[in-house]
C-alpha positions as CSV (number, residue, x, y, z in Angstrom):
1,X,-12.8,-10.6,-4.3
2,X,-13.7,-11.9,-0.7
3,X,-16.1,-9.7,1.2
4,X,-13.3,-8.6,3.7
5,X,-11.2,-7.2,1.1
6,X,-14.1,-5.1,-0.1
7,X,-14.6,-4.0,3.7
8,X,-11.1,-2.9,3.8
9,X,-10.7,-1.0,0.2
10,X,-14.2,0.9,1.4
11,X,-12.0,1.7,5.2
12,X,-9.3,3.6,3.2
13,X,-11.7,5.0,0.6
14,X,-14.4,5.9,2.2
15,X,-18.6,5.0,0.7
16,X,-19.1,3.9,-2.4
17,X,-20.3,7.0,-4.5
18,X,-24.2,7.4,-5.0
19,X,-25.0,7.5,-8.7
20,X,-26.1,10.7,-10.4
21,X,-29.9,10.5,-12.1
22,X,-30.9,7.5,-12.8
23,X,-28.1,5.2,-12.0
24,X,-28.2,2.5,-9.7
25,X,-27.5,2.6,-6.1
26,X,-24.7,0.2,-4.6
27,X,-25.3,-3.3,-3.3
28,X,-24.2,-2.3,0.4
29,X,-24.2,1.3,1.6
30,X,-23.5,0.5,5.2
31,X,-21.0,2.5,6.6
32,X,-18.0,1.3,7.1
33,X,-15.7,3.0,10.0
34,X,-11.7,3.6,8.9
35,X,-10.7,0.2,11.0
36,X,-12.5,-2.7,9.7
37,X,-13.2,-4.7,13.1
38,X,-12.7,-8.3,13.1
39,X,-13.6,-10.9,16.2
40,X,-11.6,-13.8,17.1
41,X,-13.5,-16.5,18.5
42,X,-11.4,-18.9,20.7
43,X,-14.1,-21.8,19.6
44,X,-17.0,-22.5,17.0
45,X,-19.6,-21.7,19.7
46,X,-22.7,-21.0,17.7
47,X,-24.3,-19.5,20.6
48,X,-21.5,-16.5,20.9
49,X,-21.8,-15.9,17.0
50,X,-25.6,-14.8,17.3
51,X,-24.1,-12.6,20.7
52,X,-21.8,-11.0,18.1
53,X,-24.3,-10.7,15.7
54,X,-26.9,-8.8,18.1
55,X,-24.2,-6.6,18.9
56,X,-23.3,-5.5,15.8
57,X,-20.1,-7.5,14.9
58,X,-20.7,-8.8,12.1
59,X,-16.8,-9.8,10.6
60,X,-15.8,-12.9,12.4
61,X,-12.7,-15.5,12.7
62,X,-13.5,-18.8,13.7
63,X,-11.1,-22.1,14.3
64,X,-10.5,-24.5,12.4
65,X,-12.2,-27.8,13.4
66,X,-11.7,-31.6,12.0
67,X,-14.4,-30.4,8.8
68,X,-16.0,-28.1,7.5
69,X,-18.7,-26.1,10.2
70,X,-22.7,-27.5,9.4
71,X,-26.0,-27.5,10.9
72,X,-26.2,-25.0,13.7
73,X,-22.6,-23.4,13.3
74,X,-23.5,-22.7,9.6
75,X,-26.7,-21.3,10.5
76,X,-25.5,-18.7,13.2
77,X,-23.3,-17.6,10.7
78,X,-25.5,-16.7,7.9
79,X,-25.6,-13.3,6.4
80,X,-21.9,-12.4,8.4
81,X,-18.6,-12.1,6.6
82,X,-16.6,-14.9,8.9
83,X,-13.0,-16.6,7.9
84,X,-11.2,-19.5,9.2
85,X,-7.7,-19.3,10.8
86,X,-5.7,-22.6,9.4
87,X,-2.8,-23.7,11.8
88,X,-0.3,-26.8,10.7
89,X,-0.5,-28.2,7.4
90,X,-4.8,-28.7,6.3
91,X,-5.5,-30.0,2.9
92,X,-6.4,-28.0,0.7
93,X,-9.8,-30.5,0.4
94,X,-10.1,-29.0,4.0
95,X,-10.2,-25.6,2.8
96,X,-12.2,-25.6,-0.5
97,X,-14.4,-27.3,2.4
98,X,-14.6,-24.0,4.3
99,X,-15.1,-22.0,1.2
100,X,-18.2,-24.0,-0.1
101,X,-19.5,-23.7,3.3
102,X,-19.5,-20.0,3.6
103,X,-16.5,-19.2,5.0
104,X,-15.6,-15.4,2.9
105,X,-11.3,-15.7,3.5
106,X,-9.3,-18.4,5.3
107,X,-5.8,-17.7,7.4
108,X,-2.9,-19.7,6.3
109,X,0.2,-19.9,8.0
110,X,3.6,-19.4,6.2
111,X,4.3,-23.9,7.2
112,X,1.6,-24.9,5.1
113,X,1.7,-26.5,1.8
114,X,1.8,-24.5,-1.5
115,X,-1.5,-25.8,-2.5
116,X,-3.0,-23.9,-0.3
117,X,-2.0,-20.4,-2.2
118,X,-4.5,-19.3,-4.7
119,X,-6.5,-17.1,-6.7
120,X,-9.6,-18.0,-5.6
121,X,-11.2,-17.5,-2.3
122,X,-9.6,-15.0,0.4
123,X,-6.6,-16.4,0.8
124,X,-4.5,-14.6,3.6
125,X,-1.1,-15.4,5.0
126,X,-0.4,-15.3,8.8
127,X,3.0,-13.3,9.6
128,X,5.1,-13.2,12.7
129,X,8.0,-10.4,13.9
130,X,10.0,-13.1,13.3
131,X,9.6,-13.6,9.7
132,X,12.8,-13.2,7.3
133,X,13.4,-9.4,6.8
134,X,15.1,-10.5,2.6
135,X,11.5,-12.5,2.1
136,X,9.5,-8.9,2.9
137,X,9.9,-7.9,-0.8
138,X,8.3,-11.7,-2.4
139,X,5.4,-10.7,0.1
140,X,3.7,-9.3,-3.0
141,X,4.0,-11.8,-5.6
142,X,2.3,-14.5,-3.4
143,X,-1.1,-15.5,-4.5
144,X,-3.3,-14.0,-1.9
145,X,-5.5,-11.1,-1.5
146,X,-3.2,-9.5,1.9
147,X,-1.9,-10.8,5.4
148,X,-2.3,-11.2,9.0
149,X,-0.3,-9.9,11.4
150,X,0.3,-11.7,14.5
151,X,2.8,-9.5,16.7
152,X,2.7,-11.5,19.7
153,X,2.7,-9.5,22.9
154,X,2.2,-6.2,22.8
155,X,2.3,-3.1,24.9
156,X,0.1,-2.1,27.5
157,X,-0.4,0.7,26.1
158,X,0.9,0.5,22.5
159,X,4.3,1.6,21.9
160,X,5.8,2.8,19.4
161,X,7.9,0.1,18.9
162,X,5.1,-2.3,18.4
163,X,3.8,0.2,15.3
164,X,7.1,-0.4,13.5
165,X,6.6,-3.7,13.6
166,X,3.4,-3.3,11.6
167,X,5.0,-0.9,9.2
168,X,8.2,-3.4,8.8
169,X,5.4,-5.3,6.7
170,X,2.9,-2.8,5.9
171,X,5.6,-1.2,4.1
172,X,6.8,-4.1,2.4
173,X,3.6,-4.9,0.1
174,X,0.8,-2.9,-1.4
175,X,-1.8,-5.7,0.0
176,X,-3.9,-5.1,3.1
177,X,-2.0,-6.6,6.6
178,X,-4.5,-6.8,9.0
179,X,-3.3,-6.6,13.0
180,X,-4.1,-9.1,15.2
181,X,-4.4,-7.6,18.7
182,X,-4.3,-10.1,22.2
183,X,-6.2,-7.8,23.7
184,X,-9.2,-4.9,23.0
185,X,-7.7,-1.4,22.6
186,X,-8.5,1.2,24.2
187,X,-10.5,4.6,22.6
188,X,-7.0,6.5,23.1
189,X,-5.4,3.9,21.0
190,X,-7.4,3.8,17.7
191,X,-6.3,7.0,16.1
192,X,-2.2,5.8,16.2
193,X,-3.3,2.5,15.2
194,X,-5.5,4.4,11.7
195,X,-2.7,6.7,11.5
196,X,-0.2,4.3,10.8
197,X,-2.1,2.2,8.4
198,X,-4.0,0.0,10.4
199,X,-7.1,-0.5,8.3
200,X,-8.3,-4.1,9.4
201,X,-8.2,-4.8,13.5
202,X,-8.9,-8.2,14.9
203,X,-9.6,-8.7,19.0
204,X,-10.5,-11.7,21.1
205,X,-14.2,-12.2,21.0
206,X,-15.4,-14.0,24.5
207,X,-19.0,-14.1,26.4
208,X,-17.5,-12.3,29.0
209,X,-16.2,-9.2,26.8
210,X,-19.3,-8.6,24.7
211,X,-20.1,-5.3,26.0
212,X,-16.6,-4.2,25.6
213,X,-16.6,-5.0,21.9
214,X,-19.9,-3.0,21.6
215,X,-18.1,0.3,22.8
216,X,-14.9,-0.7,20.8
217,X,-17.6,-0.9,17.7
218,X,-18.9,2.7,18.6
219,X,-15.3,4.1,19.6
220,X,-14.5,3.0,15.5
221,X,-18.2,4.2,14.0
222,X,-17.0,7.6,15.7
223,X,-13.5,7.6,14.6
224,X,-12.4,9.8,11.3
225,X,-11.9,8.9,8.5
226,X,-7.4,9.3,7.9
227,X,-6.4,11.8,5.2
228,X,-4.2,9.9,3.2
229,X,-1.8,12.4,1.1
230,X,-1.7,11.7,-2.5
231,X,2.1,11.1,-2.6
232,X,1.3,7.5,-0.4
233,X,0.5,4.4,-2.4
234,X,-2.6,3.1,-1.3
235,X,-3.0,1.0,1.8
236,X,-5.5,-1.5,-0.2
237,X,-4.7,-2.7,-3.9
238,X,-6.8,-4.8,-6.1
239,X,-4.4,-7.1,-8.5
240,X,-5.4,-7.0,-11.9
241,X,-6.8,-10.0,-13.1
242,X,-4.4,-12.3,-15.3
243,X,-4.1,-11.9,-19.0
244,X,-2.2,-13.1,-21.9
245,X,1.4,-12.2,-22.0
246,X,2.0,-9.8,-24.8
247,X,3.3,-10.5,-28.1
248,X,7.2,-9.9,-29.1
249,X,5.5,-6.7,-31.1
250,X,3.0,-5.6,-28.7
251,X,5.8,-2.8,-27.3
252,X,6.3,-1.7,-30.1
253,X,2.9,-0.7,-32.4
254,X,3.1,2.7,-31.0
């Protein structure tokens, strides 16, 4: 499981539990606020990511390049949870060539090859508005850990037409779908976005927006926590790993 998933499951579910006695603590107890927030840099500026970093950003999308990011890209990045958004059809060399460099998740788009589905890794597939509405229910059977939704265009301020198009698909799978936004939301904003589902929010990241990411940071530390009723599936599922197929008899030893 990549370290975004585990970012999102703690958004809907709130800190890990602190052991009773003499039980151990967990790994991370960082706080994490009901929208995961992820920046989208425009390029592999290793100067930007240790802006982010100071700031308190610390979940990161970065472009693909011709290879795999090395020396000073891969050391501004150290210690961050950071993906790779895949465009066209990369090998899938290209991406186990992310992976072993650090990258926690890559974004695949729905015109890549096959080969680049898997078990392994944070896979996660890049949607559109525009994608088939009879392929929404095969959304869940693909090999990936959730997707990213990348509406396009939206309102100035958000309508509520452009939350039905994230519930077209968050509706459709029990995997996380992330939202892709063109532009930073405003404080006024965040609660429809949580209250529809909206656990995982990427903005642009840019040198001249840094400050407004740091109150967009703050806006989300501040924000509470949704109360999901228990008659809602959960926004964030885990797939259980596989197993053996039962035997013709299994069924039936009760």
């Amino acid at each position: 499981m990549s370290r975004l998933l585990e970012k999102l499951r703690r958004a809907v579910r709130g800190e890990p539990r602190q052991p009773i006695g003499f039980g151990r603590p967990p790994a991370d107890s960082t706080r994490v606020p009901p929208l995961v927030l992820v920046a989208r840099l425009a390029d592999r500026d290793p100067d930007l990511v240790s802006r982010l970093r100071s700031a308190g950003v610390d979940t990161l999308l970065l472009p693909a390049g011709p290879g795999p990011l090395e020396g000073p890209e891969t050391e501004a990045l150290a210690g961050l949870t950071w993906g790779v958004s895949l465009s066209g059809s990369p090998s899938a060399d290209l991406v186990d060539g992310y992976l072993r460099a650090g990258a926690d998740f890559v974004v695949v788009e729905g015109s890549g090859p096959a080969s680049l589905l898997g078990e392994d890794g944070g896979r996660y597939l890049a949607l559109t508005p525009d994608f088939p509405d009879g392929l929404l229910r095969s959304l869940d059977l693909l090999p990936v850990e959730g997707f990213w939704l990348r509406p396009g265009p939206v309102g100035d301020p958000l309508t509520v037409l452009d939350m039905l198009v994230f519930l077209k698909f968050a509706a459709a799978t029990r995997k996380p779908v992330l939202y892709e936004l063109g532009r930073l939301p405003s404080a006024a904003e965040l609660p429809a976005l949580r209250d529809v589902g909206v656990v995982g929010l990427a903005v642009p990241a840019t040198a001249a927006n840094i400050e407004a990411l740091v109150r967009l940071r703050e806006d989300l530390a501040g924000l509470p926590r949704r109360r999901v009723p228990s008659s809602e599936r959960p926004v964030v599922t885990v797939p259980p790993p596989p197993g053996p197929a039962p035997g013709p008899d299994e069924d039936d030893e009760e």
